[in-house]
N, C-alpha and C positions, 0 to 999 in steps of 0.2 A: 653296149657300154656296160661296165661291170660297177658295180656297189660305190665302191673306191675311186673311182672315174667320176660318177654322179658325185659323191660325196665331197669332193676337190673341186667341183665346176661348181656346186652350191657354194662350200663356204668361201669362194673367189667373188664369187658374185654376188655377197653379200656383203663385203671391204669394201668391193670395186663401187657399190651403188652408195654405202654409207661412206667415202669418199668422196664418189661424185654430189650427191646429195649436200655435204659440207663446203665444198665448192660454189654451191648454186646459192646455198645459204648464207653463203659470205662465213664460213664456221668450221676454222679448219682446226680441229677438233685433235687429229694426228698430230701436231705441232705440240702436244700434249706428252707425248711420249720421250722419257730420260732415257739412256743409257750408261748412267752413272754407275761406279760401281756399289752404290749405296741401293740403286732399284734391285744388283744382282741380291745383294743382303736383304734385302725387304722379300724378295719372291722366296729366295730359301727359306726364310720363319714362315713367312705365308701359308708356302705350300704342304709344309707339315703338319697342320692338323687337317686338312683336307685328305691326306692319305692315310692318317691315324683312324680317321672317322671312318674313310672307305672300308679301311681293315674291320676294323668293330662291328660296320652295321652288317658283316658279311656273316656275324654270329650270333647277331639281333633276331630271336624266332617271330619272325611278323611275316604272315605270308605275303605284304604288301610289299617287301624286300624281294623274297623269292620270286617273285612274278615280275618284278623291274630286274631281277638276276636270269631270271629264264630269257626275258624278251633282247636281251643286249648279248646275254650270252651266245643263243639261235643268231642272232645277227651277224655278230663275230666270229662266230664258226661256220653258219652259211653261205655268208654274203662276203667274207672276209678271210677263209679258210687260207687264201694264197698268200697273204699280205702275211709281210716280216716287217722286223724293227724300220726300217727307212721307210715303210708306207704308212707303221701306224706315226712315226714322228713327223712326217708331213702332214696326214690328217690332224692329227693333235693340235701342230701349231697353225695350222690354216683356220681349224675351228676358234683357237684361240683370238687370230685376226680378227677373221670374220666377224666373232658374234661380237666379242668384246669390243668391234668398234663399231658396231651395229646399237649394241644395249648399251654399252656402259658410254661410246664416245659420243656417238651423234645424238641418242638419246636421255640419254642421265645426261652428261657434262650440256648438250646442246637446252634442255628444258630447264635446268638450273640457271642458265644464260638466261633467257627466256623470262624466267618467273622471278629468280633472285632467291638468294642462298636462302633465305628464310623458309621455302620450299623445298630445301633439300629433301627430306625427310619424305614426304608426300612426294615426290619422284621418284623416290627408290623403292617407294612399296610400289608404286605405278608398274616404272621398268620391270622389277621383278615379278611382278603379274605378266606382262606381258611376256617376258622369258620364260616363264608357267608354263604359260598358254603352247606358245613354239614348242617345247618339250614335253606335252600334253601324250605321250606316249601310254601310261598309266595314270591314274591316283597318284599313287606313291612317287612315282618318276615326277610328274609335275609338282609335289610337294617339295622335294627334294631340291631338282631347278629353284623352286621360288627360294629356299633358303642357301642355297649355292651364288644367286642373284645378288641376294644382299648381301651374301658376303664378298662375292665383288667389286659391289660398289661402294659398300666399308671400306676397300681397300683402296679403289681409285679416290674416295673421299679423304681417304687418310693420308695418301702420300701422294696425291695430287699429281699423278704420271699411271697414264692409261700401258703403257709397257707392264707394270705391275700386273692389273688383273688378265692383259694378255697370256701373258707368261703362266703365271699362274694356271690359268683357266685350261689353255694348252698342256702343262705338267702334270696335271690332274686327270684330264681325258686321256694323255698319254698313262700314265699306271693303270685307270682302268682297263683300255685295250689289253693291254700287257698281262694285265694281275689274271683278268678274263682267259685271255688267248692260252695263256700256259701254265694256269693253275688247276684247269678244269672245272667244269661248272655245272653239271650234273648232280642233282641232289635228289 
């Protein structure tokens, strides 16, 4: 089974159980998501400083960048060399699914239920630790996650429709792929 195969059957089965899961909960969390055209306008502002930033921090001299840029790049070029645009846009938006309705739906939106808005705040540093953790590939990579987290769930808090940090979260890993795969990444 190849990288891109594994990678598609993870983020499926991470929807699939944080669905089922909201099911069992009585917390159907999906029922969350707009397709309005005002969510399309919210993901395009959204996702602009998330690829502003990408760009910047790729000129950022820290070698804690270069080593989260060496280890994704190896991955994308090894693990991924075959994959073109239609496998990283299914990757992209599955990760998107997936995690977003893993961290941001069943977890943020489900423990804010839970505890009561007043908690907000203390579950979005929680989630984002825990999205840390999961992306715990480097230092620097799990720093990065932790502040990509909150800014997620800024955005589910903000416009109160988990489609936003889907989308988003999706659009973002799709340019990385992208920006990676065919900029070259050898330094």
């Amino acid at each position: 089974m190849t990288f891109f195969q594994q990678a598609v059957i993870f983020e499926i089965s991470i929807g699939v159980f944080s669905v089922a899961a909201g099911v069992f909960c009585g917390f159907p969390f999906w029922q969350n998501c707009s397709f309005a055209a005002a969510a399309f306008l919210q993901i395009g502002i959204a996702a602009v400083p998330l690829i502003l930033t990408g760009f910047v921090l790729d000129f950022v001299p820290f070698e804690g960048l270069r080593k989260v840029e060496r280890f994704v790049g190896e991955m994308v070029h090894r693990e991924m060399a075959d994959c073109g645009l239609l496998h990283f846009i299914v990757l992209s938006a599955l990760a998107g699914f997936g995690e977003e309705f893993f961290f941001r739906g069943l977890l943020q939106d489900g423990l804010v239920q839970y505890l009561g808005t007043p908690q907000q705040t203390t579950v979005l540093i929680v989630v984002s630790l825990l999205f840390a953790l999961a992306h715990n590939v480097t230092r620097t990579y799990a720093v990065l996650a932790f502040l990509m987290s909150l800014y997620f769930g800024f955005l589910l808090t903000y416009t109160q429709n988990l489609f936003v940090p889907v989308a988003v979260h999706g659009l973002y890993d799709l340019f990385c792929f992208l920006y990676i795969k065919y900029r070259g990444w050898h330094r």
